[in-house]
C-alpha positions in Angstrom: 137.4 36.6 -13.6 133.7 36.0 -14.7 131.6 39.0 -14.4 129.4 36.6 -12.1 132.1 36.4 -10.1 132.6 40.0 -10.4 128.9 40.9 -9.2 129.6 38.2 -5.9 132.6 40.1 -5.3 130.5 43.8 -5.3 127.8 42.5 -3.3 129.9 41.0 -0.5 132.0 43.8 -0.4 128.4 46.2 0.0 127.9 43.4 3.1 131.1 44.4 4.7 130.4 48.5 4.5 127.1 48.0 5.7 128.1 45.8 8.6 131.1 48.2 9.7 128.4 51.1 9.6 126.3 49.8 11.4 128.7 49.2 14.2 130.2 52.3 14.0 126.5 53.8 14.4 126.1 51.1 17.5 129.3 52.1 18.8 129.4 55.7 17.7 125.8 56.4 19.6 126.8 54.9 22.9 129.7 57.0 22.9 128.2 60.2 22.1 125.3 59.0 25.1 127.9 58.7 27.1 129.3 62.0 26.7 125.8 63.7 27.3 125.4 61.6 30.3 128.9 62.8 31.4 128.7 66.0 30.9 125.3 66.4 32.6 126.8 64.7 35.4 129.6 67.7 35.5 127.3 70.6 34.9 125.3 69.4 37.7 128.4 68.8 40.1 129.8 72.4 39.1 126.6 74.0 40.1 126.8 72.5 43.9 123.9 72.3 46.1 120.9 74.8 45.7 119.8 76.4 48.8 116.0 75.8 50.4 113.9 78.2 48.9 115.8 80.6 46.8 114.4 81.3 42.8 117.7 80.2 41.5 121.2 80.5 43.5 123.5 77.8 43.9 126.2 78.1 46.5 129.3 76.2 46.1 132.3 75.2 48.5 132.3 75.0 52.3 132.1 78.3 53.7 131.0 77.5 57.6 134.2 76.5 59.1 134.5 73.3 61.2 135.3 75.4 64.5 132.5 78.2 63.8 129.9 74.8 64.0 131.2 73.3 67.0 131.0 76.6 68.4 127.4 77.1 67.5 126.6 73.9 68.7 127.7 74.1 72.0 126.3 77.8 72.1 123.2 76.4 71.0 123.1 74.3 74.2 124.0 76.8 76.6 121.5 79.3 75.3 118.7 77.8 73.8 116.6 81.2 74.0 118.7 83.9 72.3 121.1 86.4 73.9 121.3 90.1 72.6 119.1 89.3 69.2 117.3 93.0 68.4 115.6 91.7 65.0 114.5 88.1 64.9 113.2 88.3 68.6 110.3 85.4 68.1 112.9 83.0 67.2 114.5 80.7 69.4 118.3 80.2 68.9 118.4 77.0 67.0 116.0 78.3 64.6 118.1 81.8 64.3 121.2 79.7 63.8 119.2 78.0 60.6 118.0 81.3 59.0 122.0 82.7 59.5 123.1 79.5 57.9 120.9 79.3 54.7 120.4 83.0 54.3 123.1 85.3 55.7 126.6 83.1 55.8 124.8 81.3 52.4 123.9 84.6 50.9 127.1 85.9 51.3 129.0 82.9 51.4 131.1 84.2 54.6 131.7 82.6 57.9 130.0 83.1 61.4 133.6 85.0 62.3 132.6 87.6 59.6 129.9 89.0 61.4 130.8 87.7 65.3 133.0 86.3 68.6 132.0 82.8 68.0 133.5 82.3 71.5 130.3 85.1 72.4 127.9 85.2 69.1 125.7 87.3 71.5 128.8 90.3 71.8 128.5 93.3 70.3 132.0 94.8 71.1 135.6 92.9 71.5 137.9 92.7 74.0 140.8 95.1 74.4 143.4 94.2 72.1 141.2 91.7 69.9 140.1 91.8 66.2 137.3 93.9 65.9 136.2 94.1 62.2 133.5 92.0 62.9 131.7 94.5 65.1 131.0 97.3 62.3 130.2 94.2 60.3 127.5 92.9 63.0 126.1 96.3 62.9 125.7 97.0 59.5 124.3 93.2 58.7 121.5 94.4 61.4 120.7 97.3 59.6 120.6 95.4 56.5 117.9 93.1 57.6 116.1 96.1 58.7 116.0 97.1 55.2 115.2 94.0 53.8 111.9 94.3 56.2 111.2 98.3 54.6 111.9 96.8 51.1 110.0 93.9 51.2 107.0 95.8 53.1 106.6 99.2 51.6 107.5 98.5 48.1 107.6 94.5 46.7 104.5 94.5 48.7 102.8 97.2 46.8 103.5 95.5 43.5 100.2 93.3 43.7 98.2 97.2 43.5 99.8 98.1 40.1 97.2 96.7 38.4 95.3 93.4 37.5 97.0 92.6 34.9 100.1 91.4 35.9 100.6 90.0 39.7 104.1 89.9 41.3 105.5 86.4 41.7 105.8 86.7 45.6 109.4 87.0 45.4 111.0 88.2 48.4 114.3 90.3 49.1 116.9 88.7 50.9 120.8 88.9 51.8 121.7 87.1 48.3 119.5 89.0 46.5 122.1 91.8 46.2 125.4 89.8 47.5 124.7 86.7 45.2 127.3 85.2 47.1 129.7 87.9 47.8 130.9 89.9 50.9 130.9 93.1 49.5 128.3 93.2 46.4 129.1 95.5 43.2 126.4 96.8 41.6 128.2 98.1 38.7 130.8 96.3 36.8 134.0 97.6 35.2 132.2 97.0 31.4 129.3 98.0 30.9 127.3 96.8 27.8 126.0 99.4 25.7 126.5 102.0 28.3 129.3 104.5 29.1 131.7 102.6 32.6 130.3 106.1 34.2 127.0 105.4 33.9 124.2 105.3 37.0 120.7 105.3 36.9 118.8 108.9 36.9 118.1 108.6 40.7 118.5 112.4 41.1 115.8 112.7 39.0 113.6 110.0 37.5 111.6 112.5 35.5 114.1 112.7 32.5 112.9 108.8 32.1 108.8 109.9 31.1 108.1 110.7 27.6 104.0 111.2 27.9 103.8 111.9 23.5 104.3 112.8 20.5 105.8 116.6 20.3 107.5 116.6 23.5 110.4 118.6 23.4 113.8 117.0 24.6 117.1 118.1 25.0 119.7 115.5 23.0 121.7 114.9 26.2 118.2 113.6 28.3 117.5 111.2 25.0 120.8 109.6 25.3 120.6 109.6 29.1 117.1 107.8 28.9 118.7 105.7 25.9 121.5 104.3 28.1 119.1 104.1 31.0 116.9 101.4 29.3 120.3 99.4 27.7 120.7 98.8 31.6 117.5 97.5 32.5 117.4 95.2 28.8 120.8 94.3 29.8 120.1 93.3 33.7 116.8 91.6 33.3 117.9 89.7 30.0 114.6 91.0 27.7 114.0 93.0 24.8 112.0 96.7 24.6 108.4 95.2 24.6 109.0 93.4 28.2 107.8 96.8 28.9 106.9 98.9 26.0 104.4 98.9 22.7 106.7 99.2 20.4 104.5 100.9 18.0 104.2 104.0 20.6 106.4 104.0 23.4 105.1 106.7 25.7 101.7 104.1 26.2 101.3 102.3 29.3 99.7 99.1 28.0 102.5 96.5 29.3 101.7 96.3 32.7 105.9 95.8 33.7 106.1 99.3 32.6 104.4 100.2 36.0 106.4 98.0 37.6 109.6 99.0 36.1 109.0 102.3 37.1 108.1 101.8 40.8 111.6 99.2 40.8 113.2 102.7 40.1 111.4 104.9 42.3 112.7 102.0 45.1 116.3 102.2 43.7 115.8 106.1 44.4 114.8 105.6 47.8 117.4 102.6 48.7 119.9 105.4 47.8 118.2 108.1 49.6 118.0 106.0 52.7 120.9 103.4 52.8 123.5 103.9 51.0 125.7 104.7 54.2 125.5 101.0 54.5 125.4 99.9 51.1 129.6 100.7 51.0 128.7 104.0 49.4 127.4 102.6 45.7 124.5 103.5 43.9 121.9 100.9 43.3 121.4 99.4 40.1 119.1 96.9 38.4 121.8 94.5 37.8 122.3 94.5 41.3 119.1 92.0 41.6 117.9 91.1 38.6 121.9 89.0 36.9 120.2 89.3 33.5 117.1 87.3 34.9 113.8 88.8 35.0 112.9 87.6 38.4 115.6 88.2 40.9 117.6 84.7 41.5 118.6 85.6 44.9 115.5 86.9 45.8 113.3 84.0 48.1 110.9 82.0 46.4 107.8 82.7 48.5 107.0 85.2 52.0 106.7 81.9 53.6 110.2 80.8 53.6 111.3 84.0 55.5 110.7 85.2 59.3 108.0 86.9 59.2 109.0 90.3 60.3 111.4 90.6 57.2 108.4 89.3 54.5 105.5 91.3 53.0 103.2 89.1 55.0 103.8 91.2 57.9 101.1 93.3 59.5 103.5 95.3 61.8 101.7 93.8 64.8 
């Protein structure tokens, strides 16, 4: 063979290689497109509808049972002004049966039978003989929106006078701010990062948390206690030590969600002080709210979205 030959030979075998690249590059992107495409399409499915209004919670699966709507429905037409309702009393039923629907069976994920008689949604007691766990239930879910109003009036209202620096976001409590989708919350889980499983915030005394300077004389058991104390909030509102602090000199105020941290607390104090009767006995935590995000994502976008009795925009008239 000539080397002529030889270089023809080469040179239509480089053609070949190139021409199989280039289709396996053709080929090769439209599969991996494909695939993004695809999995996009999943992620998206998986993370089912996300309710009107909320910062970021998605409910999945169909919680509302056939029989509890038709029930609604036709109670809807033979009441249209509501029967027995102590809270939401400027609401007609239609609209009451909305706000249940996106925020108390969506924030718990639960349906109508959880919390009433849907052959009587206006009962507070059962018949003789009759299940009856929905009546304590009814009771405490009343309470509950009571203290959404107290929280959302006396203390995430009073974030906007901490200081000019930093303005709240205008997120407001609701049912799924705590529950995130669950009957019963739990504010603490079994494993705890960084922290003892025994741990709870210093609620009996929030004191042990302030370090005012330099020379300050503290016991080794209150440094570990205030050590393990901010691992939880790090840990629950997914940041680092300077969301809050300078790290140069911790004890200064210059971050103004240092304030803010600290009045969160003091609200956690009172929650337990004045509800935890109908909190199922647990202490409140950070996590609680915050699922490693710095803004609650069960917490309500704006005041707007909520009756206005349970928002901050209401003057108590």
């Amino acid at each position: 063979m000539t080397p002529r030959s030889n270089k023809n030979r080469t040179r239509g075998l480089s053609w070949i290689v190139i021409a199989v690249a280039l289709v396996a590059i053709l080929f090769g992107s439209q599969w991996v497109g494909y695939f993004v495409n695809k999995t996009q399409v999943e992620v998206a499915e998986a993370e089912g509808p996300k309710l009107p209004n909320y910062v970021n919670y998605y409910a999945s699966g169909s919680y509302i049972t056939a029989e509890s709507n038709a029930a609604i429905a036709d109670y809807i037409a033979a009441f249209p002004e509501p029967q027995n309702v102590q809270i939401l009393t400027d609401m007609n039923t239609s609209a009451i049966w909305g706000f249940m629907t996106a925020y108390m069976a969506g924030g718990l994920k639960v349906d109508c039978t959880y919390c009433h008689n849907i052959e009587n949604f206006g009962a507070d007691t059962a018949e003789a003989g009759a299940d009856d766990a929905w009546v304590e239930r009814k009771a405490t879910a009343r309470e509950h929106l009571l203290m959404t109003a107290d929280l959302n009036q006396n203390w995430i209202a009073t974030l906007a006078g901490l200081g000019v620096d930093k303005q709240p976001s205008g997120a407001q409590i609701i049912c799924a701010t705590c529950h995130y989708g669950e009957a019963l919350p739990v504010a603490w889980s079994d494993d705890q990062y960084g922290v003892p499983d025994d741990y709870r915030l210093p609620l009996d005394d929030l004191n042990v948390l302030l370090i005012t300077g330099q020379g300050e004389t503290m016991s080794l058991d209150a440094v570990q206690y205030n050590q393990y104390t901010m691992y939880h909030i790090s840990e629950s509102l997914g940041v680092g030590c300077t969301h809050c602090h300078n790290s140069r000199y911790f004890p200064l105020y210059e971050q103004p969600a240092k304030d803010y941290a600290l009045h969160m607390l003091t609200m956690a104090q009172y929650i337990r002080s004045e509800y935890q009767d109908t909190m199922n006995g647990q202490e409140p935590s950070c996590y609680l709210c915050h699922r490693n995000q710095v803004r609650p994502p069960g917490a309500v976008a704006a005041a707007d979205s909520l009756p206005i009795y349970l928002s901050t925009e209401f003057s108590g008239e």
